[in-house]
N, C-alpha and C positions, 0 to 999 in steps of 0.2 A: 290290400291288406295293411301295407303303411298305413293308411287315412283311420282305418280302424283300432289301430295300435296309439294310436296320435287322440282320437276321441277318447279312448281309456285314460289315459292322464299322460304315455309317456311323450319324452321330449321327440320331436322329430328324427336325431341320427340315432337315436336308442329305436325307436320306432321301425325305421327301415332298415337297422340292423338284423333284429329281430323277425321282419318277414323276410328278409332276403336269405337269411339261413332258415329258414322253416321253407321255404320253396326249393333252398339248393335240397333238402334233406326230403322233400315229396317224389325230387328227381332222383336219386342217389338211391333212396331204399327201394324203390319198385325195382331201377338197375340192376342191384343187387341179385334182387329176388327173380327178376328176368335171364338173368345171366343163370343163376342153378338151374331153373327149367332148361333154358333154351340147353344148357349142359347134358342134360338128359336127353331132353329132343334129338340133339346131335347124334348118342352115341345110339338111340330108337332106330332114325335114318338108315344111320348104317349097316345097322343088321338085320333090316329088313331085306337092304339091295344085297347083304351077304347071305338072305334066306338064315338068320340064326334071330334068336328070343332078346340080347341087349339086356340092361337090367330091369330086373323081374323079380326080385326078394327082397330089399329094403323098401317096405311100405307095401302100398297096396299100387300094382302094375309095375313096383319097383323104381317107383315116382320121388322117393326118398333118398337114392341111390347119391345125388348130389351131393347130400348135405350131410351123409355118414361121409364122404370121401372129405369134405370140408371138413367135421371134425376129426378126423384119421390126421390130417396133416397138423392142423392145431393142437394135436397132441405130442408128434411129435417131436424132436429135439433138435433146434437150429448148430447145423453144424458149419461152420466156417475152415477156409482150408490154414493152411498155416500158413503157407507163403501170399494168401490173398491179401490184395490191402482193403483191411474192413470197413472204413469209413465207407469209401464207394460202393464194394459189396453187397452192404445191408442197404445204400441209398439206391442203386439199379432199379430193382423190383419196385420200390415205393415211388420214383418217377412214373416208371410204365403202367402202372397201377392209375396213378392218378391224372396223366395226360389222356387217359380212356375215360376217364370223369368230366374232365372239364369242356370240351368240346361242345357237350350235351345243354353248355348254356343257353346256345345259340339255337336250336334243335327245335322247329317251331310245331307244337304236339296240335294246337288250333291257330286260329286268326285270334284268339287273345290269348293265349295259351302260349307265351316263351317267357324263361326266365331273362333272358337281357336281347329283347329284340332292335341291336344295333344296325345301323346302316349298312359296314360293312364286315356281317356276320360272315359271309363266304369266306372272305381273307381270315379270320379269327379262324375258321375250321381248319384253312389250309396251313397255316401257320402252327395250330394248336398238335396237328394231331402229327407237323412234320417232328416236334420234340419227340413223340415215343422212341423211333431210332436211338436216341440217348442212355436210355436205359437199355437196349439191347447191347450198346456199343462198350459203357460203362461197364456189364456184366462182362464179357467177353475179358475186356483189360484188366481188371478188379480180379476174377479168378486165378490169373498167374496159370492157366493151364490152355495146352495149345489147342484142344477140339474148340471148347470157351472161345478161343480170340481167335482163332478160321472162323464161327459163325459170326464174331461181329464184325469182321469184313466183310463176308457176304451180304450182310445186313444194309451196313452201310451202302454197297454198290446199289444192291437192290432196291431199296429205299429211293435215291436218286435216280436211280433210271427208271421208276415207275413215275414217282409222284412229276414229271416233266410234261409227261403225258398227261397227266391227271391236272397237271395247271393250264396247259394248253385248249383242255375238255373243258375245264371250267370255264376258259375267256369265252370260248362259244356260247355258253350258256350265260352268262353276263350280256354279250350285246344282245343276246334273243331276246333277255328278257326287260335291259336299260335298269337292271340296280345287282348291287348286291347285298342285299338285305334278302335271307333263306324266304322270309314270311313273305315278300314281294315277289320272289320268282317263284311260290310257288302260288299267286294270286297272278300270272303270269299267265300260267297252264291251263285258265280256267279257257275251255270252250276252242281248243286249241285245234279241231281239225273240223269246219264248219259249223263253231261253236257247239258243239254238240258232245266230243270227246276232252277228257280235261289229261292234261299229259305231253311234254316235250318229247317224249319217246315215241307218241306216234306222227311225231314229222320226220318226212323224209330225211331232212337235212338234218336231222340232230340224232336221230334212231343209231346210225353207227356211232355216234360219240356215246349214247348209252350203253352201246355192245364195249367199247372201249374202257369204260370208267369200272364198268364190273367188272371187268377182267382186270384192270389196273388195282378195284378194289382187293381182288385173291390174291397179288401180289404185295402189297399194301400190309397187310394181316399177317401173312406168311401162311397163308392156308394152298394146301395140295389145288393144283400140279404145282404152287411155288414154294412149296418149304422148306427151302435148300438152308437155310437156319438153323432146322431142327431135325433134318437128313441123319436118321440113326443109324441110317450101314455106311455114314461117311462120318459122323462128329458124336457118337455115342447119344446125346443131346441136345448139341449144340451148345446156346448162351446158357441153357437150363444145366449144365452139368454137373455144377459142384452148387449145385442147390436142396434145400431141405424142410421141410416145414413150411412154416406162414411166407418165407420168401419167395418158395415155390409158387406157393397158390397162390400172391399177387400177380404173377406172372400168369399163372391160370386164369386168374380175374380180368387182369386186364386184356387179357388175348381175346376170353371172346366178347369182352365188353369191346372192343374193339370193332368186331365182326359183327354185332349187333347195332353198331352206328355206322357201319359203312353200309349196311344193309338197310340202313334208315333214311342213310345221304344221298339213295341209288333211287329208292322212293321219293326224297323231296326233290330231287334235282331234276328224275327225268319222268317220274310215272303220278305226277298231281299228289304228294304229299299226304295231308291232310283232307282236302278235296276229291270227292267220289270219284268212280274211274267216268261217269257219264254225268253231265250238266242238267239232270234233270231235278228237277224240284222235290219230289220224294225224297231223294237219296241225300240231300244234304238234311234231312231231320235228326238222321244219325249222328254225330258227335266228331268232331274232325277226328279226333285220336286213335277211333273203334277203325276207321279207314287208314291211317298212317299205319297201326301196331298193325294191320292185316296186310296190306305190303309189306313189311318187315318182313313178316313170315314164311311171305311169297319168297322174297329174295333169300332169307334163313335156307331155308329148302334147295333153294338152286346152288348157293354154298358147301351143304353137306350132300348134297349130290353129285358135284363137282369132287370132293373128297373123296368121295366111295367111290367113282367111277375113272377115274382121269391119272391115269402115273404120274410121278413126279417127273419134271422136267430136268435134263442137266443144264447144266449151270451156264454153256451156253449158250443153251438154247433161250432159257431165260433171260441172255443178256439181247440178243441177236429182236427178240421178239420186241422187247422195251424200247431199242435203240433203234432197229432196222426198218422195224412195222409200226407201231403207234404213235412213234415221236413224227416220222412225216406223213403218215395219214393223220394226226390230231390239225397238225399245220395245215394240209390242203382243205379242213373243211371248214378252219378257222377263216380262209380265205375263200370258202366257198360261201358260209354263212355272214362273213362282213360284204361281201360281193351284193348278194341276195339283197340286205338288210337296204343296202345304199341306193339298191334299183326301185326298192319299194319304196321306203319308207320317207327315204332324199330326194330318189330322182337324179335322170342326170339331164345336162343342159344340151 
């Protein structure tokens, strides 16, 4: 798109200004627009598995129900508390908001299809999306009110005790695949079990670290059994409590824009991406994207299924499980997969 911007007359940094914000903006609005659905989707899920209708009167199957509750809030009136300090306040939400945004740079939708397909894209995600905690953290302090700042120490603990786990899963996935560039590992996965199945989650040796990294994802999001955050018979709201209006619903926005990219990174990382679930010739005619956004959905599903079905954990048990269980089974199969990797691939003497 640069080269065609540059053939119209403009200068080259005008040129690739100009596509690089018309691609962030191809990614951002469809988000957008995926986020109200999958909003609805969610709350469909649920009251399907509660045997009840979900909404069902704003629009036609109640498919509009999103986007009244979007303008409900935008209507609105931002109430700030009086002992909050507002500067950080009003900045909370618009972090967590937009650290759900930018992740998606690196987010490889084809094999030409990423907005900045860097080398080392995996480190960018892991780094990128450990900031949201910040905006959780800031909200909690910013409110001056104590349910507020009990959820953003939960957050915080939380947050660290998963994402450890979550770095540990990734290093296995790095030497499986020798890069970390997302578009590389998941050109990795092609033909991965007799060249015939394309996907790190059907090896043996990495299958438990997929079972690991989703669950790490539930905790990650703050989604049920881990939402000890937003715990309403212990913190009224949690970080959400003395919020109202549009600040609200960045926080809404970025929550499941959140859940909708960990749902995406559980695709690229362990179940072939972009790449059909079988190496066969047919199946790649399809469009990589038509196959990455159908895994999403896959995992969307096992998310809000997880929701409706599973109680919340207490807060111990949340911590016991992070610290007790994942963190040394991540490690023994980091040293099971580097083990593996040196008897094939090196040799020993």
């Amino acid at each position: 798109m640069t080269s065609w911007f540059t053939y119209l007359g403009m200068p080259y940094e005008g040129a690739w200004f100009t596509a690089t914000l018309i691609d962030i903006l191809l990614i951002a609005f469809p988000v957008m627009l995926m986020v109200a659905l999958i909003i609805y989707a969610d709350r469909k899920i649920w009251a399907a598995m509660a045997l009840r209708r979900g909404p069902n009167v704003v629009g036609p199957f109640g498919i509009l129900q999103s986007f009244a509750d979007g303008l409900k809030v935008f209507l609105q009136e931002t109430i700030i508390p009086s002992g909050a300090n507002k500067g950080l306040f009003l900045l909370a939400p618009i972090i967590t908001f937009t650290v759900a945004l930018i992740v998606w740079a690196v987010v490889p939708f084809q094999a030409d299809l990423i907005l900045a397909n860097i080398n080392v894209g995996l480190l960018y995600v892991l780094a990128a999306s450990s900031l949201g905690v910040y905006g959780i953290i800031l909200a909690g302090w910013s409110s001056n009110s104590k349910y507020p700042f009990f959820s953003a120490i939960r957050a915080a603990a939380q947050m660290v005790s998963y994402e450890v786990a979550i770095g540990f899963v990734l290093i296995s996935i790095v030497l499986w695949a020798g890069t970390f560039n997302l578009a590389g590992i998941v050109e990795a996965q092609k033909g991965t079990i007799f060249g015939f199945v394309n996907g790190f989650g059907f090896n043996p040796l990495l299958f438990p670290m997929a079972v690991v990294f989703f669950i790490s994802s539930l905790a990650e999001t703050q989604r049920a059994p881990f939402d000890l955050t937003e715990a309403e018979s212990e913190l009224v709201a949690g970080y959400q409590t003395e919020y109202s209006s549009m600040s609200f619903a960045l926080y809404w926005l970025g929550e499941y824009a959140n859940v909708i990219l960990m749902c995406t990174l559980n695709a690229t990382l362990f179940w072939g991406g972009y790449l059909p679930p079988l190496n066969v010739g047919w199946m790649y005619a399809l469009p990589g994207f038509f196959w990455l956004f159908g895994k999403m959905l896959v995992f969307f599903f096992l998310f809000s299924w997880v929701k409706a079905t599973v109680p919340r954990y207490r807060y111990d048990q949340l911590m016991r499980l992070g610290w007790k269980v994942f963190l040394p089974l991540s490690l023994v199969f980091v040293f099971l997969v580097s083990g593996y990797l040196m008897l094939v691939r090196v040799g020993v003497s």
